[in-house]
NUVO-524695 format. One record per atom (N, C-alpha, C): residue in three letters; x, y, z. Coordinates in steps of 0.2 Angstrom, whole numbers, plus 5000, padded with zeros to 4 digits. Layout:
! residues N
AlaXYZ/...
//
This chain:
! residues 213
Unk481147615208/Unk480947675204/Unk480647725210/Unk480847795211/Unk480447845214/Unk479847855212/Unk479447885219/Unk478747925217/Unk478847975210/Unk479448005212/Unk479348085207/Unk479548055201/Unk479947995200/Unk480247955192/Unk479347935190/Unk478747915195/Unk478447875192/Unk477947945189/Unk477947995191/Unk477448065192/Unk477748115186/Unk478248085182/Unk478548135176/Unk478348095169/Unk478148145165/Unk477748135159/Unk478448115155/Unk478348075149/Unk478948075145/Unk479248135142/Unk479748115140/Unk480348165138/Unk481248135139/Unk481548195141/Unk482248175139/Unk482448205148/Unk482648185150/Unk482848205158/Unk483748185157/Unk484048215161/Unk484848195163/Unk484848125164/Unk485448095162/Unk485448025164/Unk485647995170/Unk485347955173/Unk485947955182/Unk486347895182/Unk486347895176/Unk487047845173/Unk487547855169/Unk487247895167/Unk487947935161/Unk487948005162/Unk488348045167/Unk488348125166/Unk488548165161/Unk488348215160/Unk488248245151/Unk487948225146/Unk487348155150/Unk486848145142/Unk486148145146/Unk485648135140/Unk485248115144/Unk484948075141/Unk484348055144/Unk484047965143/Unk483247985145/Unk483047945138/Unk482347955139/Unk481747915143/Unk481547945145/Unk480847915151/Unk480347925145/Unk479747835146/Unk479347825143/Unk478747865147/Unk478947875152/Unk478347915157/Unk478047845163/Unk478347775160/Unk478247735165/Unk478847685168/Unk479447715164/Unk480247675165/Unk480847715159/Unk481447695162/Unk481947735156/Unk481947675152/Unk482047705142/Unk482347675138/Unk482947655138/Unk483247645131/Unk483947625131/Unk484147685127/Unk483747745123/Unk483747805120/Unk484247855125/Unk484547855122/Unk485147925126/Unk485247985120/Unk485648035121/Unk485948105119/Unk486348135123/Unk486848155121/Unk487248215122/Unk486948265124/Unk487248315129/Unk486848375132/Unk487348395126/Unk487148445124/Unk487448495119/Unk487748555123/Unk488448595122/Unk488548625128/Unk488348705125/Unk488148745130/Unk487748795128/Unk488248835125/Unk487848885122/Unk488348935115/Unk488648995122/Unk489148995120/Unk489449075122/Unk489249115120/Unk489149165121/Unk489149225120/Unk489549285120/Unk489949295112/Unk490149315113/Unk490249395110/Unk489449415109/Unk489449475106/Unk489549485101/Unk489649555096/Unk489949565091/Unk490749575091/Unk490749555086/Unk491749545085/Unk492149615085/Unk492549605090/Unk492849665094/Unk493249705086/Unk492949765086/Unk493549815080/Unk494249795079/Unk494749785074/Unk495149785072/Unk495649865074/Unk495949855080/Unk496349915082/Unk497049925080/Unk497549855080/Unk497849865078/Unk498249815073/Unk498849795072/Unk499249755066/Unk498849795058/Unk498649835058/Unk498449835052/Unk498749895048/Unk499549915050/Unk500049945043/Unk500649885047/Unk500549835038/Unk501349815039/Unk501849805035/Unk502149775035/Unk502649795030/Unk502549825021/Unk502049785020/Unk501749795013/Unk501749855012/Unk501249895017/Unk501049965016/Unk501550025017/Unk502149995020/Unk502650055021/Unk502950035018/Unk503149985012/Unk503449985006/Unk503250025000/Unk502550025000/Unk502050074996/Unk502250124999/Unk502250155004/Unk502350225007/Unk503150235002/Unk503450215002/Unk504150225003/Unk504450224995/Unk504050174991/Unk504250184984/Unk504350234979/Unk504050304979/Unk504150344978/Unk504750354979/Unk505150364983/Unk506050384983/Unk506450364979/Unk506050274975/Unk506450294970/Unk506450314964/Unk505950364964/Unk506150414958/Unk506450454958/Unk506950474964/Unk507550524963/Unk508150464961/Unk508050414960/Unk508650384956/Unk508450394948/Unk508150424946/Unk508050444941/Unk508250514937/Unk508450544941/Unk508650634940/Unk509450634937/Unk509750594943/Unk510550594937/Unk510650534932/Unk510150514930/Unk510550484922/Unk509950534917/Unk509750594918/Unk509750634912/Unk510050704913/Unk510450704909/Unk510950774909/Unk510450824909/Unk510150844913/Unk509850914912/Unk510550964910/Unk510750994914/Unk511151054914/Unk511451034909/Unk511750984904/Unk511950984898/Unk511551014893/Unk511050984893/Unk510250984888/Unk510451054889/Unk510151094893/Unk509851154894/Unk510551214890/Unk511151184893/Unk511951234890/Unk511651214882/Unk511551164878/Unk511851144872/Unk511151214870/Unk510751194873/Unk510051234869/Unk510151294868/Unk510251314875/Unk510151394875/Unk510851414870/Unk511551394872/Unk511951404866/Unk511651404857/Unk511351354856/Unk511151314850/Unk510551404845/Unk510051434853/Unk509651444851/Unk509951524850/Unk510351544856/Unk510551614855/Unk511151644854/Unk511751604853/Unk512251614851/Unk512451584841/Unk511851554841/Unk511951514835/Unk512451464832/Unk512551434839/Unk512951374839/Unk512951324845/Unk513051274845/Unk513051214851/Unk512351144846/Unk512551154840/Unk512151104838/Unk512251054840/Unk513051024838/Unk513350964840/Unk513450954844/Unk513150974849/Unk513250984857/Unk512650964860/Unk512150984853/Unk511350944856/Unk511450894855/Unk511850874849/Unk511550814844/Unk511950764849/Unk512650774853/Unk512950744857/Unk512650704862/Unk512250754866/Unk511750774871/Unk511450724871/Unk510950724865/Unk510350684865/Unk510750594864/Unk511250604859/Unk511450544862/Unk511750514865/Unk511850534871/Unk511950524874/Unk511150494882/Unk510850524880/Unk510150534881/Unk509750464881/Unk510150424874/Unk509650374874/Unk509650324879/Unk510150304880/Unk510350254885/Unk510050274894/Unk510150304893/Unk509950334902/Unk509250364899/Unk508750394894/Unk507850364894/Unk507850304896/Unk508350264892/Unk507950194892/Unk507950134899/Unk508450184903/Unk508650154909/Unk507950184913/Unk507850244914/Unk507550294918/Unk506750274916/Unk506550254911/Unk506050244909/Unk505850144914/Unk506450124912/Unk506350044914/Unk506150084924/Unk506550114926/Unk506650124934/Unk505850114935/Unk505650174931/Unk504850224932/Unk504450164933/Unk504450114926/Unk503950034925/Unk504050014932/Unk504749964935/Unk504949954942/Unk504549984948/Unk504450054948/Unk504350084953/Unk503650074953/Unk503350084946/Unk502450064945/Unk502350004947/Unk502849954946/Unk502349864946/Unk502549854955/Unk503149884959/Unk503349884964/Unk502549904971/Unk502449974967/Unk501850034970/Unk501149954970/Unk500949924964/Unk500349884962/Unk500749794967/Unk501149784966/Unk501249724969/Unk501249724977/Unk501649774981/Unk501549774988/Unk500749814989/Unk500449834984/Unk499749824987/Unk499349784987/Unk499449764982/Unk499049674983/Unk499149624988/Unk499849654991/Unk499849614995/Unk499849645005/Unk499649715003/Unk499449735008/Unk498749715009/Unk498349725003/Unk497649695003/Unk497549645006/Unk497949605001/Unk497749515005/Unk497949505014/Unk498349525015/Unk498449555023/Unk497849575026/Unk497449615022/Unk496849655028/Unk496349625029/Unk496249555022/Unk495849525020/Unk495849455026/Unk496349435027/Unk496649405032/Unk496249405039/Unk496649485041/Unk496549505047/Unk495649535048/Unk495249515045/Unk494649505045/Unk494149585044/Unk494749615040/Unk494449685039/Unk493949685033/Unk493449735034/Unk492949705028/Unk493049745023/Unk492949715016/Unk492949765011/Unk493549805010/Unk494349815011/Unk494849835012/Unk494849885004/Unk495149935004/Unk495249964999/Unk495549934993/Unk495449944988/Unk495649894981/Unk496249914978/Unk496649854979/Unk497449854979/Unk497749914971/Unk497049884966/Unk497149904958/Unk497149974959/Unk496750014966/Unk497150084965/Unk497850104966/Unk498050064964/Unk498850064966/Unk499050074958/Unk498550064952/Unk498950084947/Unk498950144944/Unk498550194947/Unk498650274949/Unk499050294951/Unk499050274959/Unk499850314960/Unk499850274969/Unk500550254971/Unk500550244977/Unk500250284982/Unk500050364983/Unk499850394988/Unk499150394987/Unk498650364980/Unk498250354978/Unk497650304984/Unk498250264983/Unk497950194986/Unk498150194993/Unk498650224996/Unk498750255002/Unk498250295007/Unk497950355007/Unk497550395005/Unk496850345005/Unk496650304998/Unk496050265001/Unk496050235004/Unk496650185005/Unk496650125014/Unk496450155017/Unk496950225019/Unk496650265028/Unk496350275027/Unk495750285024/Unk495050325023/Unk494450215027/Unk494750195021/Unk494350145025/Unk494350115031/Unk495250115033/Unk495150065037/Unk495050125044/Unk494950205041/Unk494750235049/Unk494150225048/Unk493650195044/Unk492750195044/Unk492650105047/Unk493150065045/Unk493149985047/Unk493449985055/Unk494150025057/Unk494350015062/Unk494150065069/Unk494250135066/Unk494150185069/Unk494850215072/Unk495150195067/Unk495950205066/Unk496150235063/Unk496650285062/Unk496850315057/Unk497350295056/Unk497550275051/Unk498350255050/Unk498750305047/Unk499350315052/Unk499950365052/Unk500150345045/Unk500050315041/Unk500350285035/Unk500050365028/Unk499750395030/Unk499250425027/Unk499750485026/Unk499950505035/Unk500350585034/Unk501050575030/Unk501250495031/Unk502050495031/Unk501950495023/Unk501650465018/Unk501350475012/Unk501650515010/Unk501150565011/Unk501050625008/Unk501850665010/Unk502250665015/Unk502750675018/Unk503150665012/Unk503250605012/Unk503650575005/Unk503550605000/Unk503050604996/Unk502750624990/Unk503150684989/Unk502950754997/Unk503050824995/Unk503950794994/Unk504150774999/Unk505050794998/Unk505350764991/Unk505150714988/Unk505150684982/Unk505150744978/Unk504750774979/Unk504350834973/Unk504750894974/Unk505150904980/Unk505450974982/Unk506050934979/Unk506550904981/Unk507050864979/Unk507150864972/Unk506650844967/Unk506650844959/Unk506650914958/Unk506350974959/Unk506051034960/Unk506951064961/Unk507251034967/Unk507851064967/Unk508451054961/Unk508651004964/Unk508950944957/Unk508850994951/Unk508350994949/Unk508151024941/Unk508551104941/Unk508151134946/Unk508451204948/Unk509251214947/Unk509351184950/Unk510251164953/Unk510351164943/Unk510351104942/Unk510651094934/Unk510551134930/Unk509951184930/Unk509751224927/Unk510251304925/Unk510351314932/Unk510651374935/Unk511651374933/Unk511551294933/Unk512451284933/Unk512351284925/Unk511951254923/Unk512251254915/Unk512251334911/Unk511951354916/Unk511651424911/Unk512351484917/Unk512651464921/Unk513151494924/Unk514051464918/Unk513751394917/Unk514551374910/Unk514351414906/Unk513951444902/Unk513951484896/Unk514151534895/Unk514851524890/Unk515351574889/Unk515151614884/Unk514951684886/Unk514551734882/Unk515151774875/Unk514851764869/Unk515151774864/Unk515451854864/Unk516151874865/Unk516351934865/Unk516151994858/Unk516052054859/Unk515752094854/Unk516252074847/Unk516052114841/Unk516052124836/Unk516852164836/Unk517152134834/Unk517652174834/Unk518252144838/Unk517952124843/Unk518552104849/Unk518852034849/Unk519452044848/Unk519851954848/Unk519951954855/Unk519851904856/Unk520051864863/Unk520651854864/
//
């Protein structure tokens, strides 16, 4: 036993028989009392931001579901609708032409309506599963998927709002949105015009009084 082994008060010192433990001194001889050095904590600061992976596939499905509601524009005969009316209201004829119309009509509401549901549960599913993705990748509090049953650019619109106050990100997912949304709406806008213009260009104007054809 060294001087300095016999001149230390009791405790836990390194052991010089086992490296990485240590072994306890009574203050007059070592026990048979060992431990583990514990290995010291890293430091590794606060958790680095969230910069990128955070639009994937999920979110530009949302982005993108919108388009299909221009598969909806040709299974209702506008320009027919509109010939039979206007015929029906000012030349005082084209009833049967409504009544044709409109049945014709049923089948393609009931398709068009089905599409719209599809397009709804599609907009709410691929956000739940963008959700669960963000939730994943350790972003806190992510926007709530159920604004997805508002409207796709709805819940669009709120992710980028969050994830540029969680990440310090803006996600391009934000512009191309609304991108979609407007051309959707110009596209339906069109389409309608168009059908409008051509039905109301087939209307064969009733000759005067008097005149046989």
């Amino acid at each position: 036993m060294s001087d300095s082994e016999s001149a230390a008060v009791a405790g836990w010192y390194p052991d010089p028989l086992q490296p990485g433990a240590e072994r306890w001194w009574d203050g007059t001889a070592w026990s048979t009392a060992t431990r583990l050095i514990a290995a010291p904590a890293v430091e590794t600061g606060s958790p680095a931001p969230i910069t990128s992976g955070v639009d994937s596939i999920w979110i530009w499905l949302v982005v993108l579901v919108p388009v299909l509601n221009l598969l909806r524009l040709p299974l209702m005969d506008i320009g027919g609708y509109v010939q039979a009316v206007f015929e029906a209201t000012r030349y005082g004829r084209g009833s049967g032409q409504i009544a044709a119309v409109l049945t014709t009509w049923g089948p393609r509401f009931v398709l068009s309506s089905a599409l719209g549901v599809v397009t709804y549960g599609l907009t709410v599913l691929f956000g739940a599963l963008d959700w669960l993705r963000l939730r994943r990748l350790g972003v806190d509090r992510p926007f709530h998927w159920a604004w997805g049953f508002l409207s796709s650019l709805v819940y669009v619109i709120g992710r980028a709002v969050v994830i540029r106050r969680r990440t310090g990100k803006l996600s391009p997912t934000l512009w191309i949105s609304i991108a979609v949304v407007i051309v959707v709406i110009a596209v339906s806008i069109a389409f309608t015009f168009a059908a409008v213009l051509g039905a109301l260009q087939g209307i064969t104007p009733i000759p005067p009084s008097g005149i046989v054809s």
